[in-house]
C-alpha positions in Angstrom: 124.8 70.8 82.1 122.2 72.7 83.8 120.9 72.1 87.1 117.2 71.1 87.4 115.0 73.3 88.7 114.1 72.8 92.7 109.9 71.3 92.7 108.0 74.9 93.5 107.2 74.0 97.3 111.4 73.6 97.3 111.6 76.7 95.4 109.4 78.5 98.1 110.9 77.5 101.3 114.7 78.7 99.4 112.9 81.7 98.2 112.2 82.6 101.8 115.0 81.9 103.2 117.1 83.9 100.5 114.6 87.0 101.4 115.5 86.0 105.1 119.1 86.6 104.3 117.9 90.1 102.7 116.3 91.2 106.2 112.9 91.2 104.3 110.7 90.9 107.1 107.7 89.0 105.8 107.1 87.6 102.0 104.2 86.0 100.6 102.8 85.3 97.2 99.9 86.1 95.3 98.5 85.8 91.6 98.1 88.3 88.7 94.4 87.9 89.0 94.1 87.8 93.0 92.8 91.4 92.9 89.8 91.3 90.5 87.3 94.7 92.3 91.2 97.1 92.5 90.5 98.1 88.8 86.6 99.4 89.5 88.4 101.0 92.6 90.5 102.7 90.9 88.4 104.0 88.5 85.6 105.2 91.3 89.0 107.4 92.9 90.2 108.8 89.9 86.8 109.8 88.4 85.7 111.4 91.7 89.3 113.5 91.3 90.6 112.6 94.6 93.8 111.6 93.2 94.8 115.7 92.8 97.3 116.1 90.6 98.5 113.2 90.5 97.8 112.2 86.9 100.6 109.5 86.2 97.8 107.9 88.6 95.2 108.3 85.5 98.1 107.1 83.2 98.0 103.5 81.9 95.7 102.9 84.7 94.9 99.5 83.2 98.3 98.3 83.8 97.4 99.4 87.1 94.0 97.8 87.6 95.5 94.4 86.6 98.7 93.1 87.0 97.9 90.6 84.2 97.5 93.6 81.7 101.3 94.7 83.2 102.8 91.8 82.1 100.8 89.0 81.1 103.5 86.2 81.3 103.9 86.5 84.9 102.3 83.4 86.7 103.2 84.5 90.6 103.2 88.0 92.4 105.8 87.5 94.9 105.0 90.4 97.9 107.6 91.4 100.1 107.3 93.6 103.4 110.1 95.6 105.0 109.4 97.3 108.3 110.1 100.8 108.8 108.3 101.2 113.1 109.9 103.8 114.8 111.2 103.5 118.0 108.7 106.0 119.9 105.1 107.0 118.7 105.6 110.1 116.2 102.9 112.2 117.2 104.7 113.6 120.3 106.7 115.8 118.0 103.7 117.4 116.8 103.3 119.3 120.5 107.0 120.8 119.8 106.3 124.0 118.1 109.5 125.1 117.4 110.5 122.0 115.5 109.3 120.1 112.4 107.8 116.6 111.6 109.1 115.1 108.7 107.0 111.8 108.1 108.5 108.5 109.6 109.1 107.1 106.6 111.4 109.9 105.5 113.8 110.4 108.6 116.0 107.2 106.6 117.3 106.8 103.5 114.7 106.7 100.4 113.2 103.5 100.8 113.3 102.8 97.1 117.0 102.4 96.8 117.0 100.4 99.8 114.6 97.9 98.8 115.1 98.0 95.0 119.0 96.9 95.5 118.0 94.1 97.7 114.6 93.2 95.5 116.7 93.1 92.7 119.3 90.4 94.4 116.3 88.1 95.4 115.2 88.3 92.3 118.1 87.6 90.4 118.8 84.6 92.9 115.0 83.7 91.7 115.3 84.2 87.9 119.4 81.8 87.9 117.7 79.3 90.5 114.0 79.0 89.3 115.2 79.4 85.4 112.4 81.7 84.8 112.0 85.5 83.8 111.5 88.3 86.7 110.0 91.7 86.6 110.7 94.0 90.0 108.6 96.6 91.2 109.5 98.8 93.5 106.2 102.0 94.5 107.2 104.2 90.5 105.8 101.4 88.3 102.1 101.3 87.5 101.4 98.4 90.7 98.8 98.6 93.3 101.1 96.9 96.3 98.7 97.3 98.8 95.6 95.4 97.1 98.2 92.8 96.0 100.0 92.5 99.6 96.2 92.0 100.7 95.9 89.0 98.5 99.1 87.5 99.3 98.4 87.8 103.0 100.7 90.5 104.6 97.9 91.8 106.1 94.4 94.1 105.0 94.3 97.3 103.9 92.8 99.3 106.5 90.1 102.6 106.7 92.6 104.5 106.4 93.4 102.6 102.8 97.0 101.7 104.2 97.9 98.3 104.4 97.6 96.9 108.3 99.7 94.2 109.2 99.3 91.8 112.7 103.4 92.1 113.3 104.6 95.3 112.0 101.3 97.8 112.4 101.3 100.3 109.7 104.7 100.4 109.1 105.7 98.3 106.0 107.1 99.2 102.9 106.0 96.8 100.2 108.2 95.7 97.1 107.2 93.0 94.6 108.7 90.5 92.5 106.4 89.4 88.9 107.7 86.1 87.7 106.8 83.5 84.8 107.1 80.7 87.5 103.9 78.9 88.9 104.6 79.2 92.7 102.4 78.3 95.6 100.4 80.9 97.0 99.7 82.3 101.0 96.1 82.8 102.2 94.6 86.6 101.9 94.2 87.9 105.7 91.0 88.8 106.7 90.1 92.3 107.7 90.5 93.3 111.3 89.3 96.9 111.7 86.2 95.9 113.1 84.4 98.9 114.4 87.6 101.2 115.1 87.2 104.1 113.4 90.6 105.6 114.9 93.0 106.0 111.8 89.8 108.1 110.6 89.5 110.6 113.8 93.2 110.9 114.0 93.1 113.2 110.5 93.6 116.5 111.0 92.0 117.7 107.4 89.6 114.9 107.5 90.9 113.2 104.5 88.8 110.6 104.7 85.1 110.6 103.1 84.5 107.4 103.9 85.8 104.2 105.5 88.6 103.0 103.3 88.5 106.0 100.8 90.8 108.4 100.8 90.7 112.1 99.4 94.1 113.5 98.4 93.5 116.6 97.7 92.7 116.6 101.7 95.6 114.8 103.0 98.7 116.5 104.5 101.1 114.0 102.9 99.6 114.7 99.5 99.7 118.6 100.2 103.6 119.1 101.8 105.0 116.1 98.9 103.1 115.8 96.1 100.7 119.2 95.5 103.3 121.8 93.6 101.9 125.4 94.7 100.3 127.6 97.5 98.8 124.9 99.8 95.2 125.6 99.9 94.3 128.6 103.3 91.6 126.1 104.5 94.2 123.6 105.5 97.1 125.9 106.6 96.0 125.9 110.1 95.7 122.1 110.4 99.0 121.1 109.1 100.8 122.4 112.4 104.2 121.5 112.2 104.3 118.7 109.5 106.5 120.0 107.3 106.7 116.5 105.6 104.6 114.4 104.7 102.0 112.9 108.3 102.1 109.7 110.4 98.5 110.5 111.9 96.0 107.9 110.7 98.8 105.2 110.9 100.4 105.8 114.5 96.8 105.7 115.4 96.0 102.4 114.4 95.6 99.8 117.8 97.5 97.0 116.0 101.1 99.2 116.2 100.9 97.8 119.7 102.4 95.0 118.2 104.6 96.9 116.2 108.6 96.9 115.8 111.3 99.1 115.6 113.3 98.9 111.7 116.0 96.4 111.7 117.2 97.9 108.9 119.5 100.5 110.2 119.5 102.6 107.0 115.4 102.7 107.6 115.4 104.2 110.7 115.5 107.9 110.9 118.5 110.2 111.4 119.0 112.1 114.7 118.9 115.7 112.2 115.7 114.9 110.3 113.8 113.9 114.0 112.2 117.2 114.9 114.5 119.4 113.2 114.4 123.0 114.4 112.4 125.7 112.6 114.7 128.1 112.6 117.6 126.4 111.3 115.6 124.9 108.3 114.4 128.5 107.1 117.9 129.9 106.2 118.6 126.5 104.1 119.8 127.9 100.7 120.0 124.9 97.7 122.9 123.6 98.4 122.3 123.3 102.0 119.0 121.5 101.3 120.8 119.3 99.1 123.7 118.1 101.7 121.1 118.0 105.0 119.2 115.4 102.7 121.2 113.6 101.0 120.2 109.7 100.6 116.3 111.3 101.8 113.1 111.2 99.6 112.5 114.7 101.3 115.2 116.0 98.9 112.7 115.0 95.2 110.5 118.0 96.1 112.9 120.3 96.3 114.4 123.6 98.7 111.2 126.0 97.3 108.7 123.1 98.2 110.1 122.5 101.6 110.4 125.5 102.7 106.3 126.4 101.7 106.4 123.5 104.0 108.3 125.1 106.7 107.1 128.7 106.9 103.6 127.3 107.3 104.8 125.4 110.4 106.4 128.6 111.1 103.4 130.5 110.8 101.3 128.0 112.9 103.9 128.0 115.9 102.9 131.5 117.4 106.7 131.7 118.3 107.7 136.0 117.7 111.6 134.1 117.8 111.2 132.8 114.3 110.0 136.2 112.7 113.8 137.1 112.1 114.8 134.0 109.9 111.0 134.2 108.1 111.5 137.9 106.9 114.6 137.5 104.6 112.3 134.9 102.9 110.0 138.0 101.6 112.7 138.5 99.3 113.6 134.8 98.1 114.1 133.9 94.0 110.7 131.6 95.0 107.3 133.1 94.5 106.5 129.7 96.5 108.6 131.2 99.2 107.6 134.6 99.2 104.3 133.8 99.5 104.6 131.1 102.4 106.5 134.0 104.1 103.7 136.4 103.4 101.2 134.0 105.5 103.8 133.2 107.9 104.5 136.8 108.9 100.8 137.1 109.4 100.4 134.8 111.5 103.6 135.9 113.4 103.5 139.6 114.0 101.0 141.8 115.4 98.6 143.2 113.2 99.9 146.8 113.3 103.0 145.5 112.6 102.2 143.3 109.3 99.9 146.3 108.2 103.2 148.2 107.9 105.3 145.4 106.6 102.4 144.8 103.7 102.9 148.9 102.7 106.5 148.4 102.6 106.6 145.2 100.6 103.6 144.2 98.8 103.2 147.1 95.8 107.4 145.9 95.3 106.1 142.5 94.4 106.2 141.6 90.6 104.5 137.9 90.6 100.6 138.3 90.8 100.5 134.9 92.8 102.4 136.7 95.7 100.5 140.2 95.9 97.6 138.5 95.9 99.1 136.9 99.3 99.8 140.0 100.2 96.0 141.8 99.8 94.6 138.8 101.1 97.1 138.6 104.4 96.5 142.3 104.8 92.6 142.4 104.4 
């Protein structure tokens, strides 16, 4: 005989403390309709073009716009917060310019296989317990988390278009559960920036347009993860040493005074991927990227990608001791390479010294992207 199902307020107050059990730090719940302006949003971003090239963005963006459209049996949005705080602000390793800054959120293990596994037990505690059908989400389906972890109350989304939460900062990662069951819901929070306009300042490729809109095609994350060739000259420069991904706008936020280091142990970032050295991460061959990071999302974009990332921090540390680990780079199976070399060498050595290295090298090259490097470097 099967059991009856617990009254929802029950169901709740076990649903909480089964996420408890998980080391979820906060969960809350919302509905598929809690959300009704992210749609017209979402269109104003993507017709503007500052999603980049990011088009699975554009794709079934009405999924996206309403969770309703997703899956139209679900009843409750069940939002669930996982903090990621490091235990020092990130920003000091931007004044080290021999070393690298990989992005907080990156120095772990990928976030989506540590979440997802533990989503997925909550959820099928939910679906045996509730007798009801689940749906987990975890960032790669068609979701907006952020709007949704608004309505259910996790915290606002902030002017920097991250969400902002009262007890963990900026540092949450956000899973959600869809389910046919009719669950109580949690209070939006109200929005606390007030005037503060320092997640906005704190950007060093001024990103930001406007209060709570965000440019990609601007942003340092977006330009070291997601953007696929030569990183545009204008922000070069500006990127310093963040070679992955940039905390700026969220360590800058006031309310991380109240934030807390991860819990979770396989969140918090490995002693090699905090401020690794230049020098070692320019002679990384494949395999080598591959083993250094392992279990890391760092390792989805690849050794070509990362290492445009790495010669431009090389290029912007003014240190002559990396010019001897950039050079054998003129000659890598990358184009991407060659050409982050190119820059990096000109930013490196003195400008009789590049002039000669550009007649040496540049008429040798065989990919147009790279002698086009080349002329402009040596110009």
């Amino acid at each position: 005989m099967t059991a009856a199902r617990p009254a929802p307020d029950k169901l709740k107050a076990l649903l909480l403390a089964r996420a408890a059990e998980e080391d979820f730090d906060v969960l809350r719940i919302t509905r598929p309709d809690a959300i009704p302006s992210a749609a017209a949003g979402l269109t104003a971003f993507l017709d503007e073009g500052h999603h980049g090239t990011m088009a699975w963005l554009a794709e079934r963006r009405e999924w996206r716009g309403n969770p309703a459209v997703l899956w139209p049996e679900a009843r409750s949005i069940i939002m669930l917060g996982q903090n990621y705080g490091p235990a020092r602000d990130p920003r000091g390793n931007l004044e080290r310019a021999d070393r690298g800054h990989i992005s907080v959120y990156a120095q772990g293990d990928d976030y989506h296989d540590v979440i997802k596994g533990k989503l997925k037990r909550l959820a099928q505690w939910l679906a045996h317990a509730g007798q009801a059908e689940v749906k987990v989400f975890v960032d790669t389906a068609p979701v907006m988390e952020k709007p949704l972890a608004e309505a259910a109350g996790l915290g606002w989304q902030g002017k920097h278009t991250n969400l902002v939460s009262r007890e963990f900062g900026s540092w949450l990662f956000l899973g959600s559960i869809f389910t046919t069951l009719e669950l109580p819901t949690d209070e939006p929070d109200q929005n606390r920036c007030g005037s503060c306009r320092a997640c906005l300042a704190a950007c060093p490729t001024d990103a930001f347009p406007a209060p709570y809109r965000l440019d990609a095609r601007r942003c340092i994350s977006y330009l070291t993860i997601e953007h696929q060739g030569p990183i545009p000259d204008e922000f070069r420069p500006a990127i310093g040493n963040r070679i992955y991904g940039c905390d700026d706008c969220l360590a800058a936020c006031p309310w991380n005074k109240f934030a807390q280091e991860a819990r979770e142990i396989r969140l918090r970032g490995r002693q090699e991927l905090d401020a690794p050295r230049l020098a070692e991460l320019l002679r990384l061959d494949d395999a080598a990227f591959r083993a250094l990071f392992r279990k890391s999302p760092v390792k989805r974009i690849g050794r070509d990608r990362f290492l445009r990332n790495v010669l431009i921090g090389a290029g912007n540390s003014g240190l002559a001791e990396l010019v001897p680990p950039v050079r054998p780079l003129l000659n890598d199976a990358s184009p991407l390479v060659r050409g982050a070399a190119v820059w990096a060498l000109s930013r490196l050595l003195s400008r009789d010294d590049f002039t000669a290295l550009a007649i040496a090298h540049r008429f040798k090259e065989d990919d147009v992207g790279v002698q086009a490097e080349w002329d402009k470097c040596a110009a």
